[in-house]
C-alpha positions, 0 to 999 in steps of 0.5 A, spaced: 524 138 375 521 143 371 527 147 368 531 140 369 527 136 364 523 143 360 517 145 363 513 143 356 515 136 356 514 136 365 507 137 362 505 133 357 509 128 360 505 130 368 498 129 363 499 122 359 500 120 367 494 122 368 490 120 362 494 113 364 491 112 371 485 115 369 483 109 364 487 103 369 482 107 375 476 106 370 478 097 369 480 097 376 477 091 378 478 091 386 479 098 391 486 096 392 487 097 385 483 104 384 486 107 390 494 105 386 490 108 380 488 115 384 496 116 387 498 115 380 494 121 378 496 125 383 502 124 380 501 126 374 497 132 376 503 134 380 508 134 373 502 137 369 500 143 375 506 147 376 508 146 369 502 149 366 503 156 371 510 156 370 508 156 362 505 162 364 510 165 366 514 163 359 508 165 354 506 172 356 511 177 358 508 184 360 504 184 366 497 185 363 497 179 359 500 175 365 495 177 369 488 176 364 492 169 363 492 169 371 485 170 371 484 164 366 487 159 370 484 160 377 478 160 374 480 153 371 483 151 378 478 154 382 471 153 378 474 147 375 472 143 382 466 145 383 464 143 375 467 137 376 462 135 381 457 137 376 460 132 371 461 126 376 453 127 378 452 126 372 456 120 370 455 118 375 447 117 375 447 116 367 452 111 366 458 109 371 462 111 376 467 109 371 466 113 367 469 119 371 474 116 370 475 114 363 472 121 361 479 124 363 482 119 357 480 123 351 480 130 354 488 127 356 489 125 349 486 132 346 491 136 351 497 132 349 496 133 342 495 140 341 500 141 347 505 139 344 504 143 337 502 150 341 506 150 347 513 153 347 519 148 350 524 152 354 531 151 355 533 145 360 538 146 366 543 142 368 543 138 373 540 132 378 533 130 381 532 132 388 529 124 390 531 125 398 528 132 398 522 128 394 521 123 398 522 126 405 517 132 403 511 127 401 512 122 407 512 127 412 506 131 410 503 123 409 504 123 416 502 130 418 495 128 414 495 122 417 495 123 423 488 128 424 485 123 420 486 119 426 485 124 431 479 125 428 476 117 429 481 115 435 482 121 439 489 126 440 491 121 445 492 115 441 499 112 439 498 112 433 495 119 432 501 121 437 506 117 432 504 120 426 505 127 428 511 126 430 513 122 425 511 128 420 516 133 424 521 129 424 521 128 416 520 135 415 526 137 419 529 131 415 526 135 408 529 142 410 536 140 412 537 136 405 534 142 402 539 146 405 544 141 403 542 139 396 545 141 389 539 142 385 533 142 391 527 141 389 525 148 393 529 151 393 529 155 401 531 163 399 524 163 396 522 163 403 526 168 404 521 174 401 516 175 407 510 177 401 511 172 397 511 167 402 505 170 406 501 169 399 502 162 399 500 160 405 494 165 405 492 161 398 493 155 403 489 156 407 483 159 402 484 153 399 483 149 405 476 153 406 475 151 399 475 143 400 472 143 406 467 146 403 466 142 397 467 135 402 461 137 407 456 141 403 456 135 398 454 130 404 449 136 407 445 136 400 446 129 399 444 125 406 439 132 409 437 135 403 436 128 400 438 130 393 441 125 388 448 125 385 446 130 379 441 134 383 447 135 388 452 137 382 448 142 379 447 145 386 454 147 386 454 151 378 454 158 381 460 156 384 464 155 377 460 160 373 461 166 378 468 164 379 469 165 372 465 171 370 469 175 377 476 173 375 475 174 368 472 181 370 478 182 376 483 180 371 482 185 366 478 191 369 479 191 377 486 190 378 488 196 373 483 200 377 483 197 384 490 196 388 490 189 388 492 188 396 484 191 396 482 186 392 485 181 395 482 183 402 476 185 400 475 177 397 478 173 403 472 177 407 466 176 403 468 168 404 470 169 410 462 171 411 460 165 406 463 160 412 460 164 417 453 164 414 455 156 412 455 155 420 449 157 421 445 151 417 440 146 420 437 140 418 431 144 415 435 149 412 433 150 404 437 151 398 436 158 397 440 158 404 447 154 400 446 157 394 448 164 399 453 161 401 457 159 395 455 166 391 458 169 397 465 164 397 465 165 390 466 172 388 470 172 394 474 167 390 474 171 384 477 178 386 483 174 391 485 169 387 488 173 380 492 179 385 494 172 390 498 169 384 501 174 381 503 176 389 505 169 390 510 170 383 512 177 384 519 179 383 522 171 382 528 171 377 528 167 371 532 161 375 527 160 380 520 161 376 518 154 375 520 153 382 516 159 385 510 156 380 511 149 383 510 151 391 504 156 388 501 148 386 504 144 392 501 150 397 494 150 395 494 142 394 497 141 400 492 147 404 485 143 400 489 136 403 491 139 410 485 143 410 480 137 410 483 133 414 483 138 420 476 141 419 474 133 419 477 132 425 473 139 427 467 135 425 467 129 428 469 132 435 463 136 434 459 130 432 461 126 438 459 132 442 451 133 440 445 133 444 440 129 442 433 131 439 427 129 444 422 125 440 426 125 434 426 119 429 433 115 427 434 119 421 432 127 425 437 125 430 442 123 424 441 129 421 441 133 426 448 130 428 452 131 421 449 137 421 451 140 428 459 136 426 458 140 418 457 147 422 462 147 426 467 145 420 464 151 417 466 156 423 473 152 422 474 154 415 471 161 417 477 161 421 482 160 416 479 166 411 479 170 418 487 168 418 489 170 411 485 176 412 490 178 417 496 175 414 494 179 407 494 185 411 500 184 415 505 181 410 503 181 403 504 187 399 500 189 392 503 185 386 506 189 380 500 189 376 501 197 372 501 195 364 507 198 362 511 194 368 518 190 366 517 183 366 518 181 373 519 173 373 521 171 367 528 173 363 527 173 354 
């Protein structure tokens, strides 16, 4: 789609969909309506995502100032996160609800406005839009999401657990077939063909799959065992945006022309790895030295692999294929957060389910000593995701092209 419609129009055109749910999010007067509010932001935020990166791509042609610009947008991607829970705390406690979402409005407008005065168009490609293959991809990983959630409420032998993973299954072999078939597919499957570039994509899945997780049961622990507010909780979670952002700025432009970027990116995933593990060790009484450990440790993990495992995600893609190839980085890091999620909730609540009571506890001990044996155990889980893209880093992914006076491997001028 991005070469098809030009990837500065996918752009801003994914951003006014985005500022458009957000103010209907904002009046929304029932559920129903702010979760149809929701999906349409996903929306626009698929448009806009994958065309920023592959931007990227268009806007700067040697591989060092790829890189500094790479190291921008994973702090941005990544930090952003965490510095939007700052935000919503904040709006939250001092006006609204709403206004986290009326606030992406004005920021919409501005990014429209000068998107479209500073960000070069590309050429269009000719060609028709892969509506089965769109289709077919996004019901069958609803379902495959669908299916732990209720795993994690209703057990594995639930029907409609079992339904929903074979209904997943089966539209995913659906999906492949019609992209094996299609003129112009959506993802085209001789990306896959390259072993490194699709080893780096699954393993930023599954880091971004420790990272939701990290951000959805932390938020509970502050909130309902620390007991801190929405703001305290927002703030909290600082060091996490600001040492992303201080270690990728420094690994994009000092580290990755000094360090072999394989190094880094192992060197990264183990550090989180050891964030989880110290994670997993919380209790009901732990204080908040103990998590901001955590996050510190996460976040410079973060910081040094994220900046080498784009660049690997993208190394060597012809022209042809670049919006492509910076589609599936976004689709891999949304999916593994969505997937990830879902897969260490259905870890918590199994966990839960299965914890000893305290003698002579009070009602409130014994629901926090619940969430928190659950919350661990998700945790060690998420560990285990960092432990398998150490491993598959390490046998699979070789080190980006990263010299300074490198062709340019990704885009054709």
């Amino acid at each position: 789609m991005l070469d098809l419609l030009g990837r500065r129009r996918t752009f801003v055109a994914g951003i006014a969909v985005f500022t458009a749910a957000s103010l209907l999010g904002g009046f929304a007067p029932t559920s129903g309506l702010l979760l149809a509010a929701r999906a349409l932001q996903g929306v626009g935020a698929a448009l806009a995502a994958p065309s920023s990166l592959a931007l990227l791509t268009t806007m700067f042609s040697t591989p060092r100032e790829r890189m500094h610009a790479l190291g921008l947008f994973t702090a941005v991607s990544v930090g952003g996160g965490a510095l939007g829970l700052i935000m919503g705390g904040m709006l939250t406690q001092w006006a609204s609800w709403r206004w986290v979402m009326f606030v992406n409005v004005p920021i919409g407008v501005a990014v429209i406005a000068v998107g479209r005065w500073v960000l070069p168009e590309t050429d269009r490609q000719r060609g028709t839009f892969d509506l089965p293959g769109a289709v077919l991809s996004t019901l069958g990983m609803t379902s495959l999401v669908y299916g732990f959630v209720r795993a994690a409420s209703d057990g594995w032998s639930d029907l409609f657990t079992i339904g929903s993973f074979a209904a997943g299954v089966v539209l995913l072999a659906a999906f492949v077939l019609v992209e094996l078939r299609a003129d112009e597919p959506i993802t085209p499957l001789r990306l896959f063909k390259d072993r490194s570039r699709t080893t780096a994509n699954v393993a930023r899945g599954l880091l971004f799959a420790g990272m939701f997780g990290l951000f959805f049961f932390l938020t509970q622990f502050l909130q309902d065992v620390l007991g801190y507010s929405s703001l305290k909780t927002g703030f909290a979670f600082l060091p996490l945006p600001v040492t992303v952002f201080t270690v990728s700025q420094v690994t994009s432009k000092v580290l990755v022309h000094k360090i072999n970027g394989r190094v880094l990116m192992l060197g990264g995933m183990a550090l989180g790895a050891s964030g989880f593990a110290l994670a997993g060790q919380l209790t009901p009484d732990s204080s908040y030295p103990h998590v901001v450990s955590c996050l510190l440790l996460f976040a410079v993990g973060n910081g040094l692999s994220f900046v080498p495992l784009t660049s690997a995600a993208l190394d060597g893609v012809p022209a042809k294929d670049a919006g492509a190839a910076s589609g599936l980085v976004n689709v891999t890091q949304q999916l593994g957060g969505t997937l990830g999620v879902a897969i260490l909730v259905t870890v918590f609540g199994n966990a839960a389910k299965h914890a000893g009571q305290l003698v002579d506890a009070s009602v409130v001990a014994q629901a926090h000593h619940i969430f928190t044996v659950g919350a661990t155990h998700a945790f060690r889980a998420a560990a285990a995701f960092l432990v398998a893209a150490f491993v598959l880093v390490a046998v699979a992914v070789r080190a980006p092209n990263m010299a300074a006076g490198a062709p340019d491997p990704v885009v054709e001028h």
